[in-house]
N, CA, C, O and CB atoms as a CASP TS submission, in Angstrom:
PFRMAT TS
TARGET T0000
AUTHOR 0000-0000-0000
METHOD Language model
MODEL 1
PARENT N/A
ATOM      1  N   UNK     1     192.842 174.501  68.115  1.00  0.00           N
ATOM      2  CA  UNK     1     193.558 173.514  68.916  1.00  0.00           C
ATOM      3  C   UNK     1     192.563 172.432  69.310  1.00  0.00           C
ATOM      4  O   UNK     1     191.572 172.692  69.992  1.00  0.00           O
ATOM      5  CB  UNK     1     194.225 174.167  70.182  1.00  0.00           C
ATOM      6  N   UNK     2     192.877 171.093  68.822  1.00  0.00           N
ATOM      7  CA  UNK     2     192.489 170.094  69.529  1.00  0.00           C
ATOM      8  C   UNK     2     191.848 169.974  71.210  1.00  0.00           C
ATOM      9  O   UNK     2     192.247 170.694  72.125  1.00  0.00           O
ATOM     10  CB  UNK     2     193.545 169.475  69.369  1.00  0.00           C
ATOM     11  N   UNK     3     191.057 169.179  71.315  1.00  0.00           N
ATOM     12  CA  UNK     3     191.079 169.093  73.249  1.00  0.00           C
ATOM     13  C   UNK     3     192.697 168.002  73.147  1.00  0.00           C
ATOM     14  O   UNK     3     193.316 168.009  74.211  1.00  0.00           O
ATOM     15  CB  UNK     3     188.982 167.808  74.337  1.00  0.00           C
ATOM     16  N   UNK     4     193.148 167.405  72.360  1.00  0.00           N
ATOM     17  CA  UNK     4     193.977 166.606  72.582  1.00  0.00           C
ATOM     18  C   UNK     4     195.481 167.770  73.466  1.00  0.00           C
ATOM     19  O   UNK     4     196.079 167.788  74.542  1.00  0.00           O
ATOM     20  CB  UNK     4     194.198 165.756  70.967  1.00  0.00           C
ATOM     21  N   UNK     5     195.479 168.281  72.628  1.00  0.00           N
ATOM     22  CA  UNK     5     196.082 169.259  72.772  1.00  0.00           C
ATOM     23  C   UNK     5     196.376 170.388  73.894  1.00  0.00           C
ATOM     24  O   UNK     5     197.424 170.890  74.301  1.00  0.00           O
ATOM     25  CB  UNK     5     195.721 169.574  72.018  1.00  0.00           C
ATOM     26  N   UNK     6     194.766 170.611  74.286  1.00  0.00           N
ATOM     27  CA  UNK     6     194.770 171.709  75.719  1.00  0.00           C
ATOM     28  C   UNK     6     194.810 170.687  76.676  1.00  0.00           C
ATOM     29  O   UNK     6     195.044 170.962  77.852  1.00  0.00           O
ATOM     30  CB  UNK     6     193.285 172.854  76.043  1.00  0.00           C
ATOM     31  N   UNK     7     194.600 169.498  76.290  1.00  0.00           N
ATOM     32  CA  UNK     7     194.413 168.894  77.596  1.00  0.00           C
ATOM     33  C   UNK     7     195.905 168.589  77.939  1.00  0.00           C
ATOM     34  O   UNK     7     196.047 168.286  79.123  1.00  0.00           O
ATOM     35  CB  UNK     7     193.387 167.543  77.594  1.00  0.00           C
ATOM     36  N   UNK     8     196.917 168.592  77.290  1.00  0.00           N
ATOM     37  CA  UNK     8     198.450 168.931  77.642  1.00  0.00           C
ATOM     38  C   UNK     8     198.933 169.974  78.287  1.00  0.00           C
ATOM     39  O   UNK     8     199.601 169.851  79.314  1.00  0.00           O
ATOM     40  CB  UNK     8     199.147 169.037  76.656  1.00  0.00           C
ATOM     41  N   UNK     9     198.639 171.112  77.744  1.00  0.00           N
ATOM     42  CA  UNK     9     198.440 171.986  78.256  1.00  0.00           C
ATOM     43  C   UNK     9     197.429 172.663  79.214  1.00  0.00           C
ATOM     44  O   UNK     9     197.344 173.890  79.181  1.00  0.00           O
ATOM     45  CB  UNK     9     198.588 172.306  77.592  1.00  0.00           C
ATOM     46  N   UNK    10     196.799 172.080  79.907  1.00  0.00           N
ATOM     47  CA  UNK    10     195.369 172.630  80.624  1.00  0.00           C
ATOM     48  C   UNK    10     196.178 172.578  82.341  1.00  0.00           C
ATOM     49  O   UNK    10     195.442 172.833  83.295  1.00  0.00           O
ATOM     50  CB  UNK    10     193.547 171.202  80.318  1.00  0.00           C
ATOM     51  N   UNK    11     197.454 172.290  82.575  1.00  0.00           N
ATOM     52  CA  UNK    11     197.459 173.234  83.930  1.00  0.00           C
ATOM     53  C   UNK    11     198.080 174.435  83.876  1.00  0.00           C
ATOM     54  O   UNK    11     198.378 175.200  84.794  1.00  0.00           O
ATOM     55  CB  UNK    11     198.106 172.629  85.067  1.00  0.00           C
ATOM     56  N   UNK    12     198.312 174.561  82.235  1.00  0.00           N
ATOM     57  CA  UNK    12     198.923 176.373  82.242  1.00  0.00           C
ATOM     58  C   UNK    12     197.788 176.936  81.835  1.00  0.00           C
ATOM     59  O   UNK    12     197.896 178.019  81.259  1.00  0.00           O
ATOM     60  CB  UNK    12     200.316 176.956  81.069  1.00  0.00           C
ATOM     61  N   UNK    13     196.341 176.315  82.039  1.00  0.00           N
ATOM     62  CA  UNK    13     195.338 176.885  81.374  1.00  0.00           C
ATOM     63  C   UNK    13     194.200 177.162  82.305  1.00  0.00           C
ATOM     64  O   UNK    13     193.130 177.722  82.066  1.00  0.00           O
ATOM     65  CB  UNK    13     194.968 176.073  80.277  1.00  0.00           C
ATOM     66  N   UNK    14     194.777 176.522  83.700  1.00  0.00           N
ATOM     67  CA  UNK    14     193.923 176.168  84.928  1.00  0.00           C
ATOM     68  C   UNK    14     193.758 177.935  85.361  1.00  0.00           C
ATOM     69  O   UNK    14     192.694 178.551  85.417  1.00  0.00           O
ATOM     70  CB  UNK    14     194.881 174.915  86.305  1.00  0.00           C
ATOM     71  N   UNK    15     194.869 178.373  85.577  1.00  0.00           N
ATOM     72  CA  UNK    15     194.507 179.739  85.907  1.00  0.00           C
ATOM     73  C   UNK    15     193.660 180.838  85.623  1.00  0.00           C
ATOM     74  O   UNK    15     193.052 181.561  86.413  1.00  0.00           O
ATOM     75  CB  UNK    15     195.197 180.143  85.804  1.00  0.00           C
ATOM     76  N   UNK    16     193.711 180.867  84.167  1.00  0.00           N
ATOM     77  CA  UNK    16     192.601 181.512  83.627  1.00  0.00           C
ATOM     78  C   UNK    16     191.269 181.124  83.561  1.00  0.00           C
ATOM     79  O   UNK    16     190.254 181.814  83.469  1.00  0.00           O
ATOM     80  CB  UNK    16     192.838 181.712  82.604  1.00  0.00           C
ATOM     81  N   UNK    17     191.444 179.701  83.632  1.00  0.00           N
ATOM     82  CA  UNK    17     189.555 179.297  83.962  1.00  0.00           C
ATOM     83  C   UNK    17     189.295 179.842  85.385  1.00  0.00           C
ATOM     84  O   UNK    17     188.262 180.472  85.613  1.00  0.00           O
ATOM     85  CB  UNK    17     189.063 177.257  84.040  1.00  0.00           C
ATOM     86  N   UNK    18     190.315 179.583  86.447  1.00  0.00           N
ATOM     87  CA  UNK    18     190.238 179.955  87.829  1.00  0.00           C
ATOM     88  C   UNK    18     189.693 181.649  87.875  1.00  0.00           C
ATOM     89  O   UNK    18     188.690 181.733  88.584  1.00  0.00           O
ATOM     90  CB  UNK    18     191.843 179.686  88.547  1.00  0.00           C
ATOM     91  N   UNK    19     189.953 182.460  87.519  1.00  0.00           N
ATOM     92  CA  UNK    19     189.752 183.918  86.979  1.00  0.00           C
ATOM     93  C   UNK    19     187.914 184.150  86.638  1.00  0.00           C
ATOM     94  O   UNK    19     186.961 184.744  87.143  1.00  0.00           O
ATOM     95  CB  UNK    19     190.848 184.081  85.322  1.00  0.00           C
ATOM     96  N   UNK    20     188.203 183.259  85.459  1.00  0.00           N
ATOM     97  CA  UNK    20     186.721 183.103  84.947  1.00  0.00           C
ATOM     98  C   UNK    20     185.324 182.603  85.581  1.00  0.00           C
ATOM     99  O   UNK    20     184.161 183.004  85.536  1.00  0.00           O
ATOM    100  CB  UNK    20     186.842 182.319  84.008  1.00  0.00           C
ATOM    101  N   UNK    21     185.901 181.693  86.102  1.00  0.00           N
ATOM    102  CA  UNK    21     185.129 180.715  87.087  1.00  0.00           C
ATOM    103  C   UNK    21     185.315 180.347  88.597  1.00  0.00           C
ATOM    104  O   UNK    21     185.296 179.241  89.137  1.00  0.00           O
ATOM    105  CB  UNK    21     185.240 179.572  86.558  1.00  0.00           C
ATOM    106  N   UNK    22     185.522 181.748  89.185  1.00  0.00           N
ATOM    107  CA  UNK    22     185.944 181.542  90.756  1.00  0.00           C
ATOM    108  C   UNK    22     185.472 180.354  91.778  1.00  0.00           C
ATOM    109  O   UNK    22     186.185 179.897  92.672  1.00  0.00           O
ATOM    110  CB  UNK    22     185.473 182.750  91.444  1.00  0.00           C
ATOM    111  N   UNK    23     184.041 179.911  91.456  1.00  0.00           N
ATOM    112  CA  UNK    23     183.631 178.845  92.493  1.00  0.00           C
ATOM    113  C   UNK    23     184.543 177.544  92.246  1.00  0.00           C
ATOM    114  O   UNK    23     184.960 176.727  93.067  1.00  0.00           O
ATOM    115  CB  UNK    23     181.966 178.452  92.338  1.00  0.00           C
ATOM    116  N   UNK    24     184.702 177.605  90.993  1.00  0.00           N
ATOM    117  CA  UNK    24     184.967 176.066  90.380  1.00  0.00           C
ATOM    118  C   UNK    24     186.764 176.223  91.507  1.00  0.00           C
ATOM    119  O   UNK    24     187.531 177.176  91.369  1.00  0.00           O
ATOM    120  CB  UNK    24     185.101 175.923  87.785  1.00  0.00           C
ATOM    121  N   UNK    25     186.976 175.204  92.364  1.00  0.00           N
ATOM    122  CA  UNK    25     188.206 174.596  93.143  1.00  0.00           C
ATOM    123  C   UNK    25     189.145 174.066  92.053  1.00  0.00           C
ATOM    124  O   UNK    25     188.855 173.659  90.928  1.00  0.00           O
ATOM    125  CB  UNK    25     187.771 173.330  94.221  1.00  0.00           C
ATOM    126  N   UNK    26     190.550 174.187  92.759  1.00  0.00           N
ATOM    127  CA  UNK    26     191.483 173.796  91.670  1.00  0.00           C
ATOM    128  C   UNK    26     191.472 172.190  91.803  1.00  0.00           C
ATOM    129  O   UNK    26     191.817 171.611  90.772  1.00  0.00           O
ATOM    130  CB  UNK    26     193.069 174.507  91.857  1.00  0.00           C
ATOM    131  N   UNK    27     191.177 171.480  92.757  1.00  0.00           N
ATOM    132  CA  UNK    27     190.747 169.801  92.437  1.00  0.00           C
ATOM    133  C   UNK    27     189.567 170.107  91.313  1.00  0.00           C
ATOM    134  O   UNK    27     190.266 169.837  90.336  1.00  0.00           O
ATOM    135  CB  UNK    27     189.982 168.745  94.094  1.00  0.00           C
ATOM    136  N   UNK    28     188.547 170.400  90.853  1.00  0.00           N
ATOM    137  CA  UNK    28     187.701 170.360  90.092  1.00  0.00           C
ATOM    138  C   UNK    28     188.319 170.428  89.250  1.00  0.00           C
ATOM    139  O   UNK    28     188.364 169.400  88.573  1.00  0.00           O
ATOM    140  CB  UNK    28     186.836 170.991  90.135  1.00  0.00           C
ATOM    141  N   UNK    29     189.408 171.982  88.626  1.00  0.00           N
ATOM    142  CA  UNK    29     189.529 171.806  87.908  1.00  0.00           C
ATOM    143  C   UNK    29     190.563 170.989  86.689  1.00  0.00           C
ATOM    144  O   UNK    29     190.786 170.874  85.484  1.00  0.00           O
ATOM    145  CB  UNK    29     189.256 172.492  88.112  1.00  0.00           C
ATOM    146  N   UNK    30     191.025 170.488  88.265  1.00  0.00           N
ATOM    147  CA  UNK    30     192.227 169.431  87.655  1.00  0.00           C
ATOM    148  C   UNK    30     191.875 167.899  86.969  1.00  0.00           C
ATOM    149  O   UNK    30     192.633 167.185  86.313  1.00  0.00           O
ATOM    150  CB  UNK    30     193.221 169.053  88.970  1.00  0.00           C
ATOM    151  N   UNK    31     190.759 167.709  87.273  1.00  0.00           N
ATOM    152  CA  UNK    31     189.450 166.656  87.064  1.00  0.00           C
ATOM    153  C   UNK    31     188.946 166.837  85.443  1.00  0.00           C
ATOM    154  O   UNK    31     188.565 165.991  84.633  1.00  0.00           O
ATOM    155  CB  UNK    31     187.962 167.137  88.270  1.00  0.00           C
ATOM    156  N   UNK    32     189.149 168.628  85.306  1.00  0.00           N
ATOM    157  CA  UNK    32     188.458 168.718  83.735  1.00  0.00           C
ATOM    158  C   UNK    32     189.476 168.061  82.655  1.00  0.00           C
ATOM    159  O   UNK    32     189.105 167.399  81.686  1.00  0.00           O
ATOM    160  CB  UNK    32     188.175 170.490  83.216  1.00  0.00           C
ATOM    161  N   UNK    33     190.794 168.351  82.982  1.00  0.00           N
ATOM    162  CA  UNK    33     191.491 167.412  82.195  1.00  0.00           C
ATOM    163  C   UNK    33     191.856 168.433  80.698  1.00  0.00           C
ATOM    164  O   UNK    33     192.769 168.150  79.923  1.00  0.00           O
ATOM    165  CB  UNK    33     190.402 165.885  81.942  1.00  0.00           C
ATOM    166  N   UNK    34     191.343 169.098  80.603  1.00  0.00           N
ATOM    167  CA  UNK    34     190.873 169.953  79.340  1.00  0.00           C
ATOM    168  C   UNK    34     189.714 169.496  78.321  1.00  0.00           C
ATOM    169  O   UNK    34     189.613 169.874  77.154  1.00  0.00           O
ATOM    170  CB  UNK    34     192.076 170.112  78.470  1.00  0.00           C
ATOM    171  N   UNK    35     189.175 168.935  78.747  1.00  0.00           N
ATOM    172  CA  UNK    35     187.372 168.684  78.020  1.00  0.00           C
ATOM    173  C   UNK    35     186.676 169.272  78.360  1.00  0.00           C
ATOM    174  O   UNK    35     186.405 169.431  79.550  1.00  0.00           O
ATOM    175  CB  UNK    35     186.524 167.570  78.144  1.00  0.00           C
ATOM    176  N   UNK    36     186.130 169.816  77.392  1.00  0.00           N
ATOM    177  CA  UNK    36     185.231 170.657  77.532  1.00  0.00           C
ATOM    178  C   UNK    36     183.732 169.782  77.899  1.00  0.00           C
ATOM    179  O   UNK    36     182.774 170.497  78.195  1.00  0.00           O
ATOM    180  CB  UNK    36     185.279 171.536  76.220  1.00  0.00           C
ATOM    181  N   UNK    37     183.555 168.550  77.889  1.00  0.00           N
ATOM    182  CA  UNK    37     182.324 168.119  78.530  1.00  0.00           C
ATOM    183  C   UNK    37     182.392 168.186  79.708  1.00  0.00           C
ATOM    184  O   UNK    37     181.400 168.518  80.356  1.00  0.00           O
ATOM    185  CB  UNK    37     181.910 166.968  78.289  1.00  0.00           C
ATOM    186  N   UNK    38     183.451 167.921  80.239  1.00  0.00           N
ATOM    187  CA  UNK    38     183.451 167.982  81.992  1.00  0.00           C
ATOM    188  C   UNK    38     183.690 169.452  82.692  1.00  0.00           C
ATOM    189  O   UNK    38     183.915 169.684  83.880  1.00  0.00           O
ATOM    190  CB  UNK    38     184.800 166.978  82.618  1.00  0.00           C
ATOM    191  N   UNK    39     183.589 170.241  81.754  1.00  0.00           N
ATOM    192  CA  UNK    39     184.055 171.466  82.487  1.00  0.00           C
ATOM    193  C   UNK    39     183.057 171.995  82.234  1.00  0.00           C
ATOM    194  O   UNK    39     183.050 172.961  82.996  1.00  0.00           O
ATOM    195  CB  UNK    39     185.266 172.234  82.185  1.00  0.00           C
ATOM    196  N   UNK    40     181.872 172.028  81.462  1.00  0.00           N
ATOM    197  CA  UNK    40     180.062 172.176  80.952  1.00  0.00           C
ATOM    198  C   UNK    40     179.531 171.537  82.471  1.00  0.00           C
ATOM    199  O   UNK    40     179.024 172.158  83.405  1.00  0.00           O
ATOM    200  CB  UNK    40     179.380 170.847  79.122  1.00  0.00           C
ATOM    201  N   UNK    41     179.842 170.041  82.363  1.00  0.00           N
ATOM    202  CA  UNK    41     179.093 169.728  83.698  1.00  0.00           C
ATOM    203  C   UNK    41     179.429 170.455  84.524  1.00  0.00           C
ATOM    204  O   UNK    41     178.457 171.115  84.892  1.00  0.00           O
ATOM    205  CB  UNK    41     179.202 168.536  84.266  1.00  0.00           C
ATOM    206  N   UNK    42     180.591 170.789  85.207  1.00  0.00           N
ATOM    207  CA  UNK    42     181.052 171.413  86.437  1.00  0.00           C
ATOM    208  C   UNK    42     180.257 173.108  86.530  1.00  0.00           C
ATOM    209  O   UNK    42     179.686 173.468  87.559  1.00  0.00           O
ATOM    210  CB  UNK    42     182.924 171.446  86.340  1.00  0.00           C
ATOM    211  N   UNK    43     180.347 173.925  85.386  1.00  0.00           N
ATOM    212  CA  UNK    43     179.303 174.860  85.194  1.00  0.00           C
ATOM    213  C   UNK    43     178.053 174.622  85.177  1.00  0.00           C
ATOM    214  O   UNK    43     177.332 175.562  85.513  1.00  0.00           O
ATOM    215  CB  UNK    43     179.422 175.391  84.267  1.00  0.00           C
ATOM    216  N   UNK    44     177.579 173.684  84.898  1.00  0.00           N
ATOM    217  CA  UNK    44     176.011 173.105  85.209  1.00  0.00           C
ATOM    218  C   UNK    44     175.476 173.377  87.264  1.00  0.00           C
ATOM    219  O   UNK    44     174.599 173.950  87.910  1.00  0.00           O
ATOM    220  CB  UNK    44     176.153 170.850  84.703  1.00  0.00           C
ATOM    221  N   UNK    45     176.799 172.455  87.525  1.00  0.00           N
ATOM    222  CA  UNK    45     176.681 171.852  88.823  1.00  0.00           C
ATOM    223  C   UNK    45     176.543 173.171  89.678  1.00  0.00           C
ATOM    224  O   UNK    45     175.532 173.329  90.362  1.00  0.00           O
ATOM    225  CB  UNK    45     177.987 170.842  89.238  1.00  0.00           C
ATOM    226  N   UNK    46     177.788 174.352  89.643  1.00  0.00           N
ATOM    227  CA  UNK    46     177.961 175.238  90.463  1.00  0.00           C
ATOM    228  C   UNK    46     177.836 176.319  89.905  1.00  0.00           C
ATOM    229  O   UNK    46     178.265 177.302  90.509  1.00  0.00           O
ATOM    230  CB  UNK    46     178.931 175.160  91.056  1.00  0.00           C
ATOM    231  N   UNK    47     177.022 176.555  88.171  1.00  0.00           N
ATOM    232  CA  UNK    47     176.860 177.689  88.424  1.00  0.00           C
ATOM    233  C   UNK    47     175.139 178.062  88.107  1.00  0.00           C
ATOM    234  O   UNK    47     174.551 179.130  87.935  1.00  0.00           O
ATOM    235  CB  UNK    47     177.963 178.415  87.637  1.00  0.00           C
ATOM    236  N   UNK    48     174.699 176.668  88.129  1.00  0.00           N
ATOM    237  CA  UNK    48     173.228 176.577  87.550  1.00  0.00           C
ATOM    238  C   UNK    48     172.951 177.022  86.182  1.00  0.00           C
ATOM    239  O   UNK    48     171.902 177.546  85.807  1.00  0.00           O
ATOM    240  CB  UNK    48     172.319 177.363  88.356  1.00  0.00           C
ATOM    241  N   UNK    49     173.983 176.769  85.470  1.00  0.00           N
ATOM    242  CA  UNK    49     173.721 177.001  84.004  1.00  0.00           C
ATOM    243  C   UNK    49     172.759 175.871  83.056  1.00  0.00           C
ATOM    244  O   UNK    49     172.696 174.735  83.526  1.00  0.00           O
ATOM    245  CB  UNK    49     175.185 177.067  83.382  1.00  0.00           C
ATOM    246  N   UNK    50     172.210 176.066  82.092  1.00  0.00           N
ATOM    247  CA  UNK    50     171.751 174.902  81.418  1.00  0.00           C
ATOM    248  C   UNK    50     172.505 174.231  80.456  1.00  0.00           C
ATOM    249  O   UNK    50     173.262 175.061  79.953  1.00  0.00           O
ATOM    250  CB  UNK    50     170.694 175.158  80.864  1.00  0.00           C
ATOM    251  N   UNK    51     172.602 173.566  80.154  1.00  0.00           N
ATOM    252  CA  UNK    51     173.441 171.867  79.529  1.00  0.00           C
ATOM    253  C   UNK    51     173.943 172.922  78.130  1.00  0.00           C
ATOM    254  O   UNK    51     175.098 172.817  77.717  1.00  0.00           O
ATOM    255  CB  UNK    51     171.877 169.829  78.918  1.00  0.00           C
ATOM    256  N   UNK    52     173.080 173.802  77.552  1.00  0.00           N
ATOM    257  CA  UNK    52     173.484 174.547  76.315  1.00  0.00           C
ATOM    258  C   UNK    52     174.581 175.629  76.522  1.00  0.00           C
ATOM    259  O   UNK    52     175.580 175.960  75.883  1.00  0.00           O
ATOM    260  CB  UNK    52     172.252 175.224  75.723  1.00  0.00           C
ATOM    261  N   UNK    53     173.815 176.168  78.018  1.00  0.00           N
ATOM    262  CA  UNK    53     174.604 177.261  78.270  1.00  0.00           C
ATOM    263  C   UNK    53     176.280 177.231  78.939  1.00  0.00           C
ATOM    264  O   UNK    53     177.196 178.053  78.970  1.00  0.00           O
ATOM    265  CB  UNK    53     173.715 177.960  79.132  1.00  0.00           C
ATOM    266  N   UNK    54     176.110 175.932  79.391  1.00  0.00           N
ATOM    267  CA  UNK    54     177.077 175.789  79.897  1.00  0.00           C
ATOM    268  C   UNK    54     178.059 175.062  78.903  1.00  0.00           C
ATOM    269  O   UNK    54     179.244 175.192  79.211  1.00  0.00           O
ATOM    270  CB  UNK    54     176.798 175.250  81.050  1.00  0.00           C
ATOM    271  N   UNK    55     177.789 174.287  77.718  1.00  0.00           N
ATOM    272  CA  UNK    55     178.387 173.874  77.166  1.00  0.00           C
ATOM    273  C   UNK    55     178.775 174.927  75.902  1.00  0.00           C
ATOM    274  O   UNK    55     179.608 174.762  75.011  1.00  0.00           O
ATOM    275  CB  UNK    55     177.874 172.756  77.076  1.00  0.00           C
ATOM    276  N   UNK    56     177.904 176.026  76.137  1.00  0.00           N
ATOM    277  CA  UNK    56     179.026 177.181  75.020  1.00  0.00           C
ATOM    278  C   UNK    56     179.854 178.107  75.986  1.00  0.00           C
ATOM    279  O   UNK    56     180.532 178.930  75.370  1.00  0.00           O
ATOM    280  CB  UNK    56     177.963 178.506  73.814  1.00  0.00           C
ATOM    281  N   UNK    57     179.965 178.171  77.472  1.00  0.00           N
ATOM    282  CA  UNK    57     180.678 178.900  77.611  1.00  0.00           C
ATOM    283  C   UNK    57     181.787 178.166  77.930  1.00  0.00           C
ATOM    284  O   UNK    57     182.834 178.808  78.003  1.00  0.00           O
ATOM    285  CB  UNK    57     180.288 179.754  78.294  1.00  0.00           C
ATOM    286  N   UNK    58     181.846 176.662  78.197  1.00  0.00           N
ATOM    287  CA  UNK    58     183.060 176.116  77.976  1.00  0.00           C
ATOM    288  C   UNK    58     183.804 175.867  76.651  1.00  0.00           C
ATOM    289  O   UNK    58     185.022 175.692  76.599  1.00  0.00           O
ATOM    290  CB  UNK    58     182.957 175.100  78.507  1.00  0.00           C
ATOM    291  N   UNK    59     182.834 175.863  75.388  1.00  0.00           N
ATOM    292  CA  UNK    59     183.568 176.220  74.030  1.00  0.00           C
ATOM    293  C   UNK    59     183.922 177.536  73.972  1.00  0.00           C
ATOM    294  O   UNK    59     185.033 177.625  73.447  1.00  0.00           O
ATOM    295  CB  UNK    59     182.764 175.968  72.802  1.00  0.00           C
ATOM    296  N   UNK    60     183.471 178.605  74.279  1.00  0.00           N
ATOM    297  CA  UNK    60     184.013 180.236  74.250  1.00  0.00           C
ATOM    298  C   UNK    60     185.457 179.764  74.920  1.00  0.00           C
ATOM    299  O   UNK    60     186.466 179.860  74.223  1.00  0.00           O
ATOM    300  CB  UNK    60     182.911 181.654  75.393  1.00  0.00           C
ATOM    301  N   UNK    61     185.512 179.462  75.720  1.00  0.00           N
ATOM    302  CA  UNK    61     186.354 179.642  77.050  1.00  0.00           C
ATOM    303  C   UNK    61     187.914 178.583  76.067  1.00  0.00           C
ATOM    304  O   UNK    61     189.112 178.859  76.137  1.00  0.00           O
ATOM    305  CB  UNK    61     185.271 178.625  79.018  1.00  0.00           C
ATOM    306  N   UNK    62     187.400 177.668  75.433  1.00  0.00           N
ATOM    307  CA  UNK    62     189.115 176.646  75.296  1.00  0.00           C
ATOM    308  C   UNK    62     189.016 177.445  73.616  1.00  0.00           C
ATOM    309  O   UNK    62     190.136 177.332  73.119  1.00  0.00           O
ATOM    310  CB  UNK    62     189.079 173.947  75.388  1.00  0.00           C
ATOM    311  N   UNK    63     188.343 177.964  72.928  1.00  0.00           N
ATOM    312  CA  UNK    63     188.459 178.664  71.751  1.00  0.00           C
ATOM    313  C   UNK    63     189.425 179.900  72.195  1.00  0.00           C
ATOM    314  O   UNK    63     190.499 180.113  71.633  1.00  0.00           O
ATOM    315  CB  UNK    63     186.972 179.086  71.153  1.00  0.00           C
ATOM    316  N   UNK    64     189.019 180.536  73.061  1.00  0.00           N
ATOM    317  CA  UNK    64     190.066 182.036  73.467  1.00  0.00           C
ATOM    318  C   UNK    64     191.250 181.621  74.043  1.00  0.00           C
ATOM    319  O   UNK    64     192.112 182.498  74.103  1.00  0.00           O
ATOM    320  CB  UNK    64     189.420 183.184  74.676  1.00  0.00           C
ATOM    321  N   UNK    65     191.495 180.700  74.416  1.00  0.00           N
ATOM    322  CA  UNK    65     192.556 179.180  74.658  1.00  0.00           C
ATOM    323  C   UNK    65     193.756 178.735  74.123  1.00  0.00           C
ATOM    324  O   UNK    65     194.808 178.337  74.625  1.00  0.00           O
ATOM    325  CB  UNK    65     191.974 178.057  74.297  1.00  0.00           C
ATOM    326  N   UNK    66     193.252 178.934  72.695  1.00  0.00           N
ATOM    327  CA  UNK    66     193.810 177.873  71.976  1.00  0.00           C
ATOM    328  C   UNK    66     195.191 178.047  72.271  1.00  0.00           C
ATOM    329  O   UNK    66     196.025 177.274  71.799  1.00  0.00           O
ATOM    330  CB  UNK    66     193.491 177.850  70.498  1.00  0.00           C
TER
END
C-alpha cells in the first residue's frame, strides 16, 4: 500500500500505532497524516530513537498496515 493510500486510511490506523507507541498523543498522531517521515520524527523526538531506527520502525509499523 501506498502512503497515498494509508494516509486515507490512517485514522482507522491511529489506534494501533496508539497500542504500539503509547507516549505518542492522539494530536501527534493526527499530524502524522500517514507518512512515515513524520511519524520517524515523532519516534526520534519521544522515544530517543536514532533517525535509522526510527525510520524502520515506522516502515515495520505501515508495512504490517497495509
Amino acid at each position: 500500500m501506498n502512503e497515498d493510500i494509508l494516509a486515507g486510511k490512517w485514522k482507522q490506523v491511529i489506534g494501533k500505532a496508539k497500542e504500539t507507541w503509547g507516549k505518542l498523543t492522539d494530536d501527534e498522531l493526527a499530524r502524522v497524516e500517514g507518512n512515515s517521515e513524520r511519524l520517524a520524527g515523532l519516534l526520534q523526538e519521544k522515544y530517543g530513537q536514532s533517525k535509522e531506527e526510527a525510520q524502520k520502525s515506522a516502515n515495520a509499523f505501515f508495512d504490517r498496515h497495509k
